[in-house]
MMTF fields as JSON, N, C-alpha, C and O atoms, coordinates in Angstrom:
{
  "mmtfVersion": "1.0.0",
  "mmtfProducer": "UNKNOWN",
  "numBonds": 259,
  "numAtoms": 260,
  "numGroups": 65,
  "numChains": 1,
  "numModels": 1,
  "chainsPerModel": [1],
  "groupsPerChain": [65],
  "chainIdList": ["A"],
  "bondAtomList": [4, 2, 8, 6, 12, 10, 16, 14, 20, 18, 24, 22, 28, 26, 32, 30, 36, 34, 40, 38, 44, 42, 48, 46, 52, 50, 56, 54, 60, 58, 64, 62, 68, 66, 72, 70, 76, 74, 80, 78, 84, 82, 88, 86, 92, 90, 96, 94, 100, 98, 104, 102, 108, 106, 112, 110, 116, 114, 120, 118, 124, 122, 128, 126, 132, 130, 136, 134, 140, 138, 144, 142, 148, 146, 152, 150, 156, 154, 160, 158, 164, 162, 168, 166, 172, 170, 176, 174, 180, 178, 184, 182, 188, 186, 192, 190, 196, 194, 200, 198, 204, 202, 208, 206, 212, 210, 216, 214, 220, 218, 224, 222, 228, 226, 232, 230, 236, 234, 240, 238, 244, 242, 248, 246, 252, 250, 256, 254],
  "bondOrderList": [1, 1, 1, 1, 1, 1, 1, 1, 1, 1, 1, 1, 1, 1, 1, 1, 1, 1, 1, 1, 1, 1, 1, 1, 1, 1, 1, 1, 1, 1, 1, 1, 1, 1, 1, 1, 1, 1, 1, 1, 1, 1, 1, 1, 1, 1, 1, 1, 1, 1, 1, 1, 1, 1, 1, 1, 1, 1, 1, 1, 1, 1, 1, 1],
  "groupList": [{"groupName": "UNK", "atomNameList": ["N", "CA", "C", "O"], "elementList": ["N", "C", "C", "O"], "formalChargeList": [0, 0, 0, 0], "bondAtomList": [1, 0, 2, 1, 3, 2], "bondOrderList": [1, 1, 2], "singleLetterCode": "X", "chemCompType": "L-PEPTIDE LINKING"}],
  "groupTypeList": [0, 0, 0, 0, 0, 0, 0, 0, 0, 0, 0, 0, 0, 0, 0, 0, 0, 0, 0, 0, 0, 0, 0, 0, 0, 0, 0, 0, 0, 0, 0, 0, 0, 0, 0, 0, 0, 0, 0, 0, 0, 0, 0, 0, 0, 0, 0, 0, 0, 0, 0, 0, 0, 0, 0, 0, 0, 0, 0, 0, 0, 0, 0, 0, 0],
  "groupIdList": [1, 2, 3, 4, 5, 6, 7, 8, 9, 10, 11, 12, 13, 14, 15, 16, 17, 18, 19, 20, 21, 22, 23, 24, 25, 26, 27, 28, 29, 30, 31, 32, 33, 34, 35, 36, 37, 38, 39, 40, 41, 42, 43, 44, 45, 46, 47, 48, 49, 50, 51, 52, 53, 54, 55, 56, 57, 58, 59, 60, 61, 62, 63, 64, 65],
  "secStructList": [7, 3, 3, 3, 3, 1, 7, 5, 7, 5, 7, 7, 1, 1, 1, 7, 7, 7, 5, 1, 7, 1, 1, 7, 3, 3, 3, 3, 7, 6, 6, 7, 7, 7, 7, 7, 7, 7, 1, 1, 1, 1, 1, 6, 6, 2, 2, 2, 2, 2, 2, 6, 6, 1, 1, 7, 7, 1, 5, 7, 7, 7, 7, 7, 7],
  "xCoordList": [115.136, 115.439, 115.324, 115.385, 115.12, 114.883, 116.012, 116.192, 116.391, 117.342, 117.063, 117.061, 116.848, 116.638, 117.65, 117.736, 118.542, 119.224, 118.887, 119.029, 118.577, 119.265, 117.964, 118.383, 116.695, 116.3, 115.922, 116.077, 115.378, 114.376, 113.632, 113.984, 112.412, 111.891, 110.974, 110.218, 111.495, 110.802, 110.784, 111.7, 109.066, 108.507, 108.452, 109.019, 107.874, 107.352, 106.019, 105.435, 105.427, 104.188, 103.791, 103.693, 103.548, 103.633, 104.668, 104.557, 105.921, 107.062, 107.705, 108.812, 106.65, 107.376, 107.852, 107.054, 109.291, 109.346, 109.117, 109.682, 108.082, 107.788, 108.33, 108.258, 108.854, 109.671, 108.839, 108.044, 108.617, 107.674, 108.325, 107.792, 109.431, 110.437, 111.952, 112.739, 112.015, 113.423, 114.327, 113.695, 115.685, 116.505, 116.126, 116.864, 114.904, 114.184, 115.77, 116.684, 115.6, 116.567, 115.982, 115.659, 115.672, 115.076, 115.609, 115.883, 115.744, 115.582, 114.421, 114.176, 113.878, 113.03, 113.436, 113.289, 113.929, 113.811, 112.519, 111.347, 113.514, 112.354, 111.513, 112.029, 110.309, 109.547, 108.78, 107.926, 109.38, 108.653, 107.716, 107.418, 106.768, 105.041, 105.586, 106.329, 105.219, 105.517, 104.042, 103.242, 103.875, 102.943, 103.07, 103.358, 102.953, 103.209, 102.175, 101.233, 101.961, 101.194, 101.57, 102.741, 100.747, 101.396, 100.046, 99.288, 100.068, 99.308, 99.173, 100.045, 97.87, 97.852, 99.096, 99.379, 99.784, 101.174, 102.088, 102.538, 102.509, 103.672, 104.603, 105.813, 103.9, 105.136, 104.687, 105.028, 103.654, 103.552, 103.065, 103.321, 102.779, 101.883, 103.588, 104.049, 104.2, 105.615, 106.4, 106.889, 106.63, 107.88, 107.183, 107.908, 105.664, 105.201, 105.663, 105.713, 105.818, 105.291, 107.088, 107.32, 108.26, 109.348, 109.371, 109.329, 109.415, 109.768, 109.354, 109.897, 107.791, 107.466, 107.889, 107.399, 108.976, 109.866, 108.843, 109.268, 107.445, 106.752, 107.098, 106.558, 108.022, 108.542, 110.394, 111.038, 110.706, 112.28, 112.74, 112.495, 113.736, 113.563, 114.582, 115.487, 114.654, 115.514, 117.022, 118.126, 116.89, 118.447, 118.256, 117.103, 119.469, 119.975, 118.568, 117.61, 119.129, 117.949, 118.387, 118.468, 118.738, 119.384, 118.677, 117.671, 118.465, 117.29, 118.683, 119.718, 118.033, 119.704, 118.506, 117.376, 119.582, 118.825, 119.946, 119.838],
  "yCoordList": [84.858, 86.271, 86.696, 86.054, 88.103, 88.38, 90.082, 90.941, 90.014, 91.307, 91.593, 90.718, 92.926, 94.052, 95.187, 95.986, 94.822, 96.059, 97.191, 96.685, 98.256, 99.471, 98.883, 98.692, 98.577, 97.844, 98.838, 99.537, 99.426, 100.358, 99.509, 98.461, 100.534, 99.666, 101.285, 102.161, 101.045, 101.803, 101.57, 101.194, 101.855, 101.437, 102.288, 103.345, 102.16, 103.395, 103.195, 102.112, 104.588, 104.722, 105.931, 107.131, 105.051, 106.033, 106.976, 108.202, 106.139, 106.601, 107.561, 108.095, 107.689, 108.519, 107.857, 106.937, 107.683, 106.999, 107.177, 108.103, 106.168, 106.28, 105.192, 103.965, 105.96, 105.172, 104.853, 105.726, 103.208, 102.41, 102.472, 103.225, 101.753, 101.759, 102.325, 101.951, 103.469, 104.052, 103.321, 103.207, 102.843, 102.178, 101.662, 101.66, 101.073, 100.094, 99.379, 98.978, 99.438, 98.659, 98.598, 99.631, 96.917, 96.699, 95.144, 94.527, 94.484, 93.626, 92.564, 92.9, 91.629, 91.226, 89.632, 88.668, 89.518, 88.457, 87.481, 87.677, 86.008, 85.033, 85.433, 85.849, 85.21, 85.257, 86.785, 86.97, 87.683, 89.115, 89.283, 88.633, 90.366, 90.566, 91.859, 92.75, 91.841, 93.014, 93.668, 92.859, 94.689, 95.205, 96.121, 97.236, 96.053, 96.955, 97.938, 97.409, 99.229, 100.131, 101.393, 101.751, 102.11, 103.736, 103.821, 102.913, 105.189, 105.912, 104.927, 104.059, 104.872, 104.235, 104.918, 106.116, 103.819, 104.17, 104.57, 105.698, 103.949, 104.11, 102.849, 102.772, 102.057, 100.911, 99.288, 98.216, 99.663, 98.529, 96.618, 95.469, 96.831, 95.984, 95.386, 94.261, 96.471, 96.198, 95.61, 94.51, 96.128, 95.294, 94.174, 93.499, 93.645, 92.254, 91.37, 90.176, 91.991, 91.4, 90.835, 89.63, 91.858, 91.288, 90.489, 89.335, 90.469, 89.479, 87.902, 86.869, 88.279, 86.929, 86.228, 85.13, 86.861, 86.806, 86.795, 86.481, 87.316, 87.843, 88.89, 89.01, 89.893, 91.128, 90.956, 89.936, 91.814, 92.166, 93.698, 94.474, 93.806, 94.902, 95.838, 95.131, 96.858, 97.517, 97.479, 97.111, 97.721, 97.899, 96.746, 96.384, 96.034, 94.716, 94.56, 95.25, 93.207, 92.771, 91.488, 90.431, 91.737, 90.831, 90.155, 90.803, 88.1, 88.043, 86.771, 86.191, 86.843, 85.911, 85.093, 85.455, 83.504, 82.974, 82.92, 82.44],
  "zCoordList": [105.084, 104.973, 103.513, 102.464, 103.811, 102.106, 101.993, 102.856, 100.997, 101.492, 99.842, 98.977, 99.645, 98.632, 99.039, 99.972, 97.647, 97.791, 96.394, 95.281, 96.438, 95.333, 94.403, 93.262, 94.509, 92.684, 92.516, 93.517, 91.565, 90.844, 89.346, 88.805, 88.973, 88.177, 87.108, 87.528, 85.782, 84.829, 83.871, 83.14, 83.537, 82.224, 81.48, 81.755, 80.481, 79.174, 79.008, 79.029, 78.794, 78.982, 78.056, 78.314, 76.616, 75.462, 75.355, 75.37, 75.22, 74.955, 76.114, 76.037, 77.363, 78.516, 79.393, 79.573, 80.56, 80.922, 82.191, 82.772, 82.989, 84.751, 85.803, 85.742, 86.713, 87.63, 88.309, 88.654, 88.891, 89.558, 90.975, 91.789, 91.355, 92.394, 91.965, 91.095, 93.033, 92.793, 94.082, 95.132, 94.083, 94.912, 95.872, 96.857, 95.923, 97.451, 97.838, 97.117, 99.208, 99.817, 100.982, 101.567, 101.687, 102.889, 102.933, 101.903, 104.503, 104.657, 105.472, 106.631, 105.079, 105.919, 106.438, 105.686, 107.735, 108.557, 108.359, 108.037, 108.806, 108.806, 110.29, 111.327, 110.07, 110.84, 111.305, 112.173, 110.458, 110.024, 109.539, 108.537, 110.145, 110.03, 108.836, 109.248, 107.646, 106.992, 106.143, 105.673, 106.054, 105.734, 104.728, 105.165, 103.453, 102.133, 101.925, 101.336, 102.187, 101.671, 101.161, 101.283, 100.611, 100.254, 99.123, 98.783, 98.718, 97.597, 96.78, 96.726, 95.864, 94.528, 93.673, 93.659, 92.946, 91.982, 92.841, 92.644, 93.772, 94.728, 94.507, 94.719, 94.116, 93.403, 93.808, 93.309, 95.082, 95.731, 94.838, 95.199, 94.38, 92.928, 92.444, 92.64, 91.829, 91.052, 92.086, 91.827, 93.234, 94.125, 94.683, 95.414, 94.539, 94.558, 93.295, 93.0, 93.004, 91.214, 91.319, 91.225, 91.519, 91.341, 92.473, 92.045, 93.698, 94.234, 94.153, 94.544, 93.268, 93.133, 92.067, 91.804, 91.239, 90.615, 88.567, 87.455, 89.062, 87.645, 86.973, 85.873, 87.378, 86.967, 87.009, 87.253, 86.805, 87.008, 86.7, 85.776, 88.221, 87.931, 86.974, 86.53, 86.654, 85.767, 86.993, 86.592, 87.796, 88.429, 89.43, 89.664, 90.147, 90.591, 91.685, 92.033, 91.954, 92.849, 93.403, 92.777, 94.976, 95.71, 96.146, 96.435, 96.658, 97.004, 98.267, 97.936, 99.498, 99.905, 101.11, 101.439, 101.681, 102.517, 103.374, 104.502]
}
C-alpha cells in the first residue's frame, strides 16, 4: 500500500514561485492498476519523482506498508 497524505511541492522559477502538487492525498492498494495523467505541468513527472523518493516534497509525505 502506498498512502499520500496533504504533500505539495514548489519551486522557484526565476525567483517566482510555482506550485507543482498542491495537497495530493490518495491511497493506492497492493495490487492496484493506477494510471497518472493530466495536462502537461499538472505535476505528474514531480509526484513520480517524489515517490521514487528522487524529489521531496515541500509539505509531509506519508509513505506506509
Amino acid at each position: 500500500m502506498i498512502r499520500i497524505e496533504n504533500i505539495s511541492r514548489t519551486y522557484s522559477r526565476e525567483g517566482v514561485p510555482v506550485t507543482a502538487l498542491r495537497e495530493a492525498t490518495f491511497n493506492i492498494d497492493a495490487g492496484d492498476l493506477v494510471v497518472i495523467r493530466g495536462v502537461s505541468g499538472s505535476g505528474k513527472s514531480t509526484l513520480l519523482n517524489i515517490l521514487g523518493c528522487l524529489d521531496s516534497p515541500s509539505r509531509k509525505l506519508l509513505l506506509g506498508g
